[in-house]
Each structure stands twice: as structure tokens, then as C-alpha cells.
C-alpha positions, -999 to 999 in steps of 0.1 A, spaced: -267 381 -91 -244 411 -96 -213 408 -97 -198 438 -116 -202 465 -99 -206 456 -66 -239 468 -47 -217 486 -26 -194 506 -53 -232 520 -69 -244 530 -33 -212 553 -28 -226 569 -58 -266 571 -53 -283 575 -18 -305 547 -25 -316 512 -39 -344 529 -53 -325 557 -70 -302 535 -79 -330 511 -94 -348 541 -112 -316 556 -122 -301 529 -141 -336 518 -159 -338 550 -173 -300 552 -185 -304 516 -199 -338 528 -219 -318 551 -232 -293 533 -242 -318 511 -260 -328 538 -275 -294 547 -293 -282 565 -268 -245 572 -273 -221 551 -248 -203 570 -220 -175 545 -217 -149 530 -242 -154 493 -227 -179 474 -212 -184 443 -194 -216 439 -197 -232 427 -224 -267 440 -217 -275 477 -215 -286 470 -183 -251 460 -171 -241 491 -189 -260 513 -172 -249 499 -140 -212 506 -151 -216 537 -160 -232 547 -127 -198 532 -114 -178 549 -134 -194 582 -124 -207 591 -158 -245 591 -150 -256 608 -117 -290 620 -104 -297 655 -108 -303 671 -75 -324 697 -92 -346 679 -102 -349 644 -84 -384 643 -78 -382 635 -118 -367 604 -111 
């Protein structure tokens, strides 16, 4: 279940689950990939999580040039 950030919070910032879904998979296979953090502190332990945060915080958006890339 997820607790931090709220369902509700991420939604504010994407239009939909799915965005949201496909948004954060590819930030957090990034960040796998030694991608470089966008935040100073995390509470998440997986990248995930991070992702998630970081979608909260406002630091990863979708590109609505080119969303059909999504």
C-alpha cells in the first residue's frame, strides 16, 4: 500500500493512473540506471518510492510535447 505520497497528492500532478504508472517506471529505471537524485532526502528506500516522491515534489513531470512517448 502507499502511503507516502498519497494517491491523491500524485494525481494533482499527473492526469492519470496510467501516466502516473508509466511516468514513475520510467524515472525509477532511470534512477537504476545512475540517474542523478532530484531531491536531497528521501523516504523511500526503493527507487520506486523515489520516483514517486519526486513526482510529488514536482521535480519530474510529463512532457506535453511529447506524451504520446510516454
Amino acid at each position: 500500500m502507499l502511503l507516502y505520497p498519497s494517491v491523491d497528492d500524485l494525481l494533482e500532478r499527473v492526469d492519470s493512473r496510467y501516466s502516473l504508472i508509466m511516468l514513475a517506471s520510467k524515472r525509477a529505471h532511470e534512477l537504476d540506471a545512475g540517474a542523478k537524485p532530484l531531491l536531497d532526502d528521501y523516504k523511500s528506500p526503493k527507487t520506486i518510492g523515489r520516483a514517486l516522491e519526486e513526482i510529488a515534489a514536482g521535480k519530474v513531470m510529463i512532457d506535453p510535447d511529447n506524451e504520446e512517448a510516454i
